[in-house]
C-alpha positions in Angstrom: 45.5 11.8 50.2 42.0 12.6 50.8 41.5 13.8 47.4 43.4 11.2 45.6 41.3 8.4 47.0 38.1 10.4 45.6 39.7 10.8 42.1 40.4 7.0 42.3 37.0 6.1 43.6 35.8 8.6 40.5 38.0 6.2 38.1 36.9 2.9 39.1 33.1 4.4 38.7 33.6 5.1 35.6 35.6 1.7 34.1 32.1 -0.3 36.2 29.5 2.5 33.8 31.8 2.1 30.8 31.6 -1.9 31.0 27.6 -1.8 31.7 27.6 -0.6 27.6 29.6 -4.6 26.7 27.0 -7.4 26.7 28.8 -10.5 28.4 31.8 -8.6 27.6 32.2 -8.4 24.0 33.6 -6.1 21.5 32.1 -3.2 23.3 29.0 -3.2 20.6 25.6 -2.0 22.5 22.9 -4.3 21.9 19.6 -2.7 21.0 15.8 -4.1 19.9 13.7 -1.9 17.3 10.8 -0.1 19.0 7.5 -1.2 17.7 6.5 0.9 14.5 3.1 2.8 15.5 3.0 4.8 12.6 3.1 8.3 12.2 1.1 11.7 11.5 3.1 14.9 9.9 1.9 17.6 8.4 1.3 18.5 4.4 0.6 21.4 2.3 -1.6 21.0 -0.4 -3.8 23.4 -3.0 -7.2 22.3 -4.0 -10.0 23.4 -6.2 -13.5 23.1 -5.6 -16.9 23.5 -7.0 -20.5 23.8 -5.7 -23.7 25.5 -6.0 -22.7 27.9 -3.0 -19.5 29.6 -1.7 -19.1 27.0 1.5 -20.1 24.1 -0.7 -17.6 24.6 -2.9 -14.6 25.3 -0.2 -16.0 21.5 1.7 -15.6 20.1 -2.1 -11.8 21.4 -2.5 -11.6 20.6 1.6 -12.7 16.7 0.7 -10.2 16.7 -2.8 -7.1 17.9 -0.3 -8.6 15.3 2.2 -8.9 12.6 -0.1 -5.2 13.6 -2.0 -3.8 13.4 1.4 -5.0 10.4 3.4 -6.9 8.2 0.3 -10.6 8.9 2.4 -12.4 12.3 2.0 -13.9 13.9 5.2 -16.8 11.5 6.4 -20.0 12.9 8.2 -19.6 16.7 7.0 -22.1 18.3 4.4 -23.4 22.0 3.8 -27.3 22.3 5.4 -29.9 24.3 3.8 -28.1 27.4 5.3 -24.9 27.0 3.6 -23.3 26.2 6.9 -21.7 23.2 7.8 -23.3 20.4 9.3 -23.5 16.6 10.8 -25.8 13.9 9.6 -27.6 13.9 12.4 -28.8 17.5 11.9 -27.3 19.0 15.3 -25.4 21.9 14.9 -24.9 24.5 12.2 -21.1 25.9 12.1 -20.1 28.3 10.1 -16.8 27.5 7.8 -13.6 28.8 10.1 -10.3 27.2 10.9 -11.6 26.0 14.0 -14.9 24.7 13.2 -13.4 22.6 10.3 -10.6 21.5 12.5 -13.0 20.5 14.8 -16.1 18.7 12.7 -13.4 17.2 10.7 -11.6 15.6 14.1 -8.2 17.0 13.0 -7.5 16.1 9.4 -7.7 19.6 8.3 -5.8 22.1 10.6 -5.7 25.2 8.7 -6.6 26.6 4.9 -6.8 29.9 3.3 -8.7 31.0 0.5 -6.7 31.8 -2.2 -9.6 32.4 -5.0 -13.6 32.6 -4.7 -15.4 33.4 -8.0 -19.2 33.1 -8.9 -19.9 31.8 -12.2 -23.4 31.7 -13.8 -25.6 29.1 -11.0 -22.2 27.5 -9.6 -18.9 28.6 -7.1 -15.1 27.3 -8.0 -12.4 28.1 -5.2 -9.1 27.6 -4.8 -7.6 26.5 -1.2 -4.4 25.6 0.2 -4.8 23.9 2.8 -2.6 22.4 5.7 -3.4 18.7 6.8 -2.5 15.7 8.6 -1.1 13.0 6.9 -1.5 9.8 8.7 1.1 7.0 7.4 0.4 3.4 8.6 3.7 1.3 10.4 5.8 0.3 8.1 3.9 -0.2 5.0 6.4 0.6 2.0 5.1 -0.3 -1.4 2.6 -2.6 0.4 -0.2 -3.5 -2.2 -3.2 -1.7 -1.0 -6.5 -4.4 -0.9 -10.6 -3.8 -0.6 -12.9 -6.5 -0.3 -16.2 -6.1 -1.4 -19.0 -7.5 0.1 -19.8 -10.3 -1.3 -22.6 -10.6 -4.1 -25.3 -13.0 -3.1 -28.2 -14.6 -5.0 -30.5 -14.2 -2.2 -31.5 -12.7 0.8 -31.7 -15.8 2.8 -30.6 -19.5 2.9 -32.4 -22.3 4.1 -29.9 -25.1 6.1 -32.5 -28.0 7.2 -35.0 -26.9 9.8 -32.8 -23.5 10.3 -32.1 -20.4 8.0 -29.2 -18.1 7.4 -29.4 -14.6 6.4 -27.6 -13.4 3.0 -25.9 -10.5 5.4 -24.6 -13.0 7.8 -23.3 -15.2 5.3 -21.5 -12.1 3.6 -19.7 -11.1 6.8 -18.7 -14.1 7.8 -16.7 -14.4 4.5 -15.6 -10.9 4.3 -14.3 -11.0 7.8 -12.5 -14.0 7.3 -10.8 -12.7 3.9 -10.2 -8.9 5.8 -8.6 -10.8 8.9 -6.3 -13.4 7.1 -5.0 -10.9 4.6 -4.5 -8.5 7.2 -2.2 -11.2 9.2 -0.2 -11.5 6.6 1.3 -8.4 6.7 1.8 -8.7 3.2 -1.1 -5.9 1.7 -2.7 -2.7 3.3 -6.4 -4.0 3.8 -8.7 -0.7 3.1 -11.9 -0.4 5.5 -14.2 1.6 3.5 -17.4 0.8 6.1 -17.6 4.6 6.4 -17.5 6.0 3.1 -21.3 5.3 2.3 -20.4 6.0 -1.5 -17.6 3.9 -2.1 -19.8 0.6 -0.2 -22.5 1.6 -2.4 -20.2 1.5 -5.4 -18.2 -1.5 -4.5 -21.8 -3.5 -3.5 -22.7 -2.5 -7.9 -19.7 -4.1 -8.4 -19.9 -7.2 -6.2 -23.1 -8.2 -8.5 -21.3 -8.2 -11.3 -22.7 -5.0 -12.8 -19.6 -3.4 -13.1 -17.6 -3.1 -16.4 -13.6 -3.2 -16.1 -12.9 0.4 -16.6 -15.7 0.9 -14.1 -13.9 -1.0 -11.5 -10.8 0.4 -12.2 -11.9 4.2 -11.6 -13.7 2.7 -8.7 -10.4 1.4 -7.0 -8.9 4.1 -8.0 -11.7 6.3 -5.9 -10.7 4.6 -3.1 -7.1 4.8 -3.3 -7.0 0.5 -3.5 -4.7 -1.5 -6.0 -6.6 -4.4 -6.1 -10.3 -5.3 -5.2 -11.3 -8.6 -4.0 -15.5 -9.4 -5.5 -16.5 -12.5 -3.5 -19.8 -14.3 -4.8 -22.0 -17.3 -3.1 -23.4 -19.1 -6.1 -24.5 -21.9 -3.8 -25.6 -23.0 -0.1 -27.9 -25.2 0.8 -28.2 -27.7 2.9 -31.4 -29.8 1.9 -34.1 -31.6 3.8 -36.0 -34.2 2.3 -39.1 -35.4 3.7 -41.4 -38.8 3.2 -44.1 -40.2 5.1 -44.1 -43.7 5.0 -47.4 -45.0 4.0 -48.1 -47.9 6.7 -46.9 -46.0 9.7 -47.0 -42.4 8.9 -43.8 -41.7 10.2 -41.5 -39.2 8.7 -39.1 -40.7 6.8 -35.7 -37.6 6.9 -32.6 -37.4 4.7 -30.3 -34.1 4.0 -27.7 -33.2 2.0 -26.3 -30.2 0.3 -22.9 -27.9 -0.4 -21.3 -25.0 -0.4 -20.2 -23.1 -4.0 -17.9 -19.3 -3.5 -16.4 -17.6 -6.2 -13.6 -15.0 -5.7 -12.9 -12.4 -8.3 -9.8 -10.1 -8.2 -9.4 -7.1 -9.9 -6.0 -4.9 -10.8 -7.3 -1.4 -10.7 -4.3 -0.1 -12.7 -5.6 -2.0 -16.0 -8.9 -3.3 -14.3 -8.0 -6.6 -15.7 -9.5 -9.8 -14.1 -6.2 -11.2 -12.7 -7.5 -14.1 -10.4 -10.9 -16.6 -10.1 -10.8 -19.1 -7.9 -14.1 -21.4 -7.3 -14.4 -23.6 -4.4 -16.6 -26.0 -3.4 -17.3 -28.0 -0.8 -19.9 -31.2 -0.5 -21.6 -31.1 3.1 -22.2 -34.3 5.2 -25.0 -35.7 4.4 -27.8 -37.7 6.0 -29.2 -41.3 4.4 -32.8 -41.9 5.2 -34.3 -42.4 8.5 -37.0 -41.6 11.1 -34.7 -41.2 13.9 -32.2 -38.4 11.9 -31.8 -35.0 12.5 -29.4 -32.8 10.5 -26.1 -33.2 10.9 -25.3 -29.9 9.9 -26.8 -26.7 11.5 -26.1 -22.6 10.8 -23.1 -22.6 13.0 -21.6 -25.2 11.1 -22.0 -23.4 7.9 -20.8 -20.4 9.2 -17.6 -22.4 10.0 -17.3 -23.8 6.6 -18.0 -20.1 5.1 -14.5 -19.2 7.0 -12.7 -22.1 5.8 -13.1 -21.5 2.4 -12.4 -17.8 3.2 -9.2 -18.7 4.7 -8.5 -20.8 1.9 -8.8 -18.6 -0.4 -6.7 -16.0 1.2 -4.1 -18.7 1.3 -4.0 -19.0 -2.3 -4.3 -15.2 -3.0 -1.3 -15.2 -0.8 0.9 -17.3 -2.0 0.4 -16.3 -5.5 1.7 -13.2 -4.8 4.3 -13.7 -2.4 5.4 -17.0 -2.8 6.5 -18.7 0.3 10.8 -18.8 -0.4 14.0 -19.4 2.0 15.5 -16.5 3.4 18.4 -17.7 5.7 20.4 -21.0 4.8 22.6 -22.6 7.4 23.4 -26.1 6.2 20.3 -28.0 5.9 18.6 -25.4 8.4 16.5 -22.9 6.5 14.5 -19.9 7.1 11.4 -19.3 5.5 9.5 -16.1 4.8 6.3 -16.7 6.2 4.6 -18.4 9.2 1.1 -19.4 10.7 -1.5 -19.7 9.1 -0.3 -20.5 6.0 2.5 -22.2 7.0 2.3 -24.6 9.7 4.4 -27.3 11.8 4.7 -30.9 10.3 3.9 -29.6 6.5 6.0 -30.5 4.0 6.6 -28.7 0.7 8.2 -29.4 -2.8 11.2 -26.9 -3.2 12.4 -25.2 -6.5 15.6 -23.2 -7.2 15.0 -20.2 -9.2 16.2 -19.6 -12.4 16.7 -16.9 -15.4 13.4 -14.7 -16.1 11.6 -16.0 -19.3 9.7 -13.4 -21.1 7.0 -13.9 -24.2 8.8 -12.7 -27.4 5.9 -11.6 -29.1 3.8 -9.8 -26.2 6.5 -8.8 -24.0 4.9 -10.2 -21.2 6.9 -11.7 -18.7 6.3 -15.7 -18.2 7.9 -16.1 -15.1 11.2 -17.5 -14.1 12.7 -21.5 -15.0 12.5 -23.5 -12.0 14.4 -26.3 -11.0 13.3 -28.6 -8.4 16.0 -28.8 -5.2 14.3 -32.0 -2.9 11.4 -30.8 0.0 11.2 -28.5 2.8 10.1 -29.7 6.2 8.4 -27.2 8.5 10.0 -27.9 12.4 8.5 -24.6 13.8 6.4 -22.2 12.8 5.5 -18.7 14.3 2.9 -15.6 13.4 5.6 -13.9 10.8 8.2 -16.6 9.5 9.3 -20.4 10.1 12.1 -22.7 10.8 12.5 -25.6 8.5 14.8 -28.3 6.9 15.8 -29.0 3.8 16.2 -32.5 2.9 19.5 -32.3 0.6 22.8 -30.3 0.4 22.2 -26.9 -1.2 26.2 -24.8 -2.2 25.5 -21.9 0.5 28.1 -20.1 -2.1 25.1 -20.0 -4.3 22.3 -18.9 -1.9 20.4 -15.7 -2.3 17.7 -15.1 0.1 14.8 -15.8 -2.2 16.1 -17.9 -4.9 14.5 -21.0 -3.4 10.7 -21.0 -3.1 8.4 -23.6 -1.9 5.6 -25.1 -4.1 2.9 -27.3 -3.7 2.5 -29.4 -0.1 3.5 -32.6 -0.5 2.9 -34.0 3.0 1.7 -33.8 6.3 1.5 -35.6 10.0 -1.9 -34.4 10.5 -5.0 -33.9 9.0 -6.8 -30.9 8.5 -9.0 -29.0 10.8 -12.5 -30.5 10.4 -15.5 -28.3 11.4 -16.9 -28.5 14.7 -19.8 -30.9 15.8 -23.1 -30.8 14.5 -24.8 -28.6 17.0 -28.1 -31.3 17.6 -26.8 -35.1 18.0 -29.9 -37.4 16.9 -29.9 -41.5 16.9 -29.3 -43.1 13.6 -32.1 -45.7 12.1 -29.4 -48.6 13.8 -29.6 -47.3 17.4 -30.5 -49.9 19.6 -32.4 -47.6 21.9 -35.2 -45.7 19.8 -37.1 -43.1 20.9 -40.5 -45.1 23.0 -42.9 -43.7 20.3 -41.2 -45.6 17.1 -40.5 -48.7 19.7 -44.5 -48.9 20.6 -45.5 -48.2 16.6 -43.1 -50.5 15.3 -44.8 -53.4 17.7 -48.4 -52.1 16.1 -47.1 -53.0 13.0 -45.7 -56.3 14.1 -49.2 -57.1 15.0 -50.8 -56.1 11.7 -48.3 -58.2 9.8 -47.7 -54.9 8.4 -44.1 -53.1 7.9 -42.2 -49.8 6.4 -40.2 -50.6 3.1 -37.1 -48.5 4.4 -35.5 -50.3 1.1 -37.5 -48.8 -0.9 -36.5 -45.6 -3.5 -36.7 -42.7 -1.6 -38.3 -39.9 -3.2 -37.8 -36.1 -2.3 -40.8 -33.5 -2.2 
């Protein structure tokens, strides 16, 4: 009896485990969520040949080829010393060329190679190496289109905002970093950090100014491993002052004004064809004249502007690319393929149904596909990868296809746009009630003199 009550005890354990596997007792069907994708390293075999002046220089040259092969970036902070050993920038050290030495200067990218051939010719080595390596793939990435972004090519080396200045470097980083960041959300391209291959910066700076031909920026992307290259320019920012002093009271009589001008060049390395310029421009707030004004517009300001545009940009690069299109229908309840930033709640978009593929009879080139328009899509939520929307008319759901409904250009929204933040020094304008004491005393001085400032008069800038 004894044992019969265990084996039931056993059974009744087992129905309780085997109904832990039903969520809210279903079909039985475990429900599971995908683990976050880190990436991965594995391990690749690879031959290389290399040249150089000694024996060691020319096994790091077909050590950087296998590197580069491998991983698109060849080994950073390694050279051959006066010795013919290996050694670090800094000149500490000097390590002979083994497995482990390699293994270790190169911080695991190479873990093993073997000499295969070593022959001395005239004033120059060639070797042959295979050579075992780690292969570091990034999450998920696919056929992602891989990106650089040059720095961007200014004019000059500073830029003069009222009573302040902003350096040329500044203004470059601001816009770079705002172009790297915003593509990088998107999750749509591989964004390429070449800050540590001295060569390719020094390269991509020749072709920021313009100095590069097409085929030259096409072996240049293809250097460093990129399918496009992104050459941002500042062909204007100012933001003026303009001074008088006024003849009966010798005050200083203020005004400023200026704007902002950015080009953005993109380049397909595969043909190193120019495939997208957009120019953007933006008129800063200005200041009418006045003794009591400051500027309204300061170096933090303009930094803010230099990220807007940025972002704007990025936006457009985007969305030319990857068009924004409907990826779940369920009755007027759509889907859409992307989110924040370039999407956002409250915006509302023309929609167009996708038709046949038109190509160019005489070029071949394709022209695109016929569109037809299908009403507007309204944006009701929006999160950092895709958004939930309505459509504003009855769509066949026997005809749907995830993508064959894209949205176009914004047609409305509840809000308006971000503006930048507050000029960083607040000053009274020429109709404050309470001047500063100084103008109130010299403005009764001239009250006694019979004497006064033509404010209406033209107003000429030094």
């Amino acid at each position: 009896m004894a044992r019969l009550r265990f084996l039931l005890v056993l059974c009744g354990l087992a129905v309780a485990l085997a109904g832990c596997n039903k969520v809210g007792g279903g079909d039985g069907q475990k429900f599971s969520k995908e683990m976050p994708d880190l990436g991965s390293v594995k391990v690749v075999e690879i031959d290389a040949n290399g040249i150089g002046p000694t024996r060691n220089a020319a096994i790091l040259d077909a050590l950087n080829l296998a590197a580069q092969e491998t991983n698109g970036t060849p080994i950073v902070g390694v050279n051959i010393n006066s010795n013919g050993s290996l050694a670090t920038p800094d000149g500490k050290g000097d390590f002979g060329i083994t497995n482990d030495t390699v293994t270790s200067l190169t911080k695991g990218v190479v873990k093993t190679f073997r000499i295969d051939s070593a022959d001395q010719q005239g004033d120059h080595w060639t070797v042959k190496l295979h050579v075992s390596l780690n292969k570091y793939e990034s999450p998920n990435t696919g056929k992602l289109p891989k990106v650089v972004i040059a720095a961007p090519h200014t004019l000059r080396d500073r830029y003069v905002i009222g009573d302040q200045v902003l350096s040329a470097p500044e203004a470059s980083e601001d816009i770079r970093s705002a172009v790297m960041g915003s593509i990088n959300d998107s999750k749509r391209f591989v964004v390429i950090n070449r800050s540590l291959d001295q060569d390719a910066d020094s390269e991509l700076a020749h072709a920021s100014d313009g100095n590069a031909g097409q085929a030259e920026l096409a072996k240049l992307g293809q250097r460093i491993t990129a399918d496009i290259i992104i050459i941002p320019k500042i062909d204007s920012l100012n933001y003026v002052k303009h001074s008088r002093i006024l003849r009966y009271s010798g005050r200083s009589l203020n005004s400023y004004d200026g704007a902002i001008e950015l080009t953005f060049n993109v380049v397909n390395v595969a043909t190193g064809q120019l495939v997208l310029s957009k120019h953007y421009s933006v008129t800063l707030p200005d200041s009418p004249p006045s003794v009591y004004n400051s500027q309204k517009v300061g170096v933090e300001n303009i930094r803010t502007y230099l990220s807007q545009v940025s972002n704007d940009f990025t936006r457009d690069f985007i969305l030319k690319n990857f068009p924004v299109s409907v990826i779940k229908l369920d009755g007027r309840n759509v889907v859409l393929s992307q989110g924040q930033p370039g999407i956002e709640t409250g915006q509302v978009y023309q929609a167009v149904l996708l038709g046949d593929a038109v190509t160019d009879p005489q070029t071949g080139q394709s022209l695109g596909r016929l569109e037809t328009p299908v009403g507007t899509v309204s944006v009701t939520k929006a999160t950092d990868t895709l958004a939930m929307a309505t459509l504003n008319t009855d769509f066949d759901p026997a005809k749907f296809k995830p993508g064959i409904i894209e949205l176009r250009d914004r047609v409305g929204s509840p809000s308006p746009a971000p503006q930048p933040p507050a000029p960083a020094a607040a000053a009274p304008s020429s109709a404050s009630p309470n001047p500063p004491p100084g103008a109130v005393s010299r403005q009764k001085a001239s009250k006694k003199t019979g004497l006064k400032d033509k404010f209406d008069e033209g107003f000429e800038p030094f």
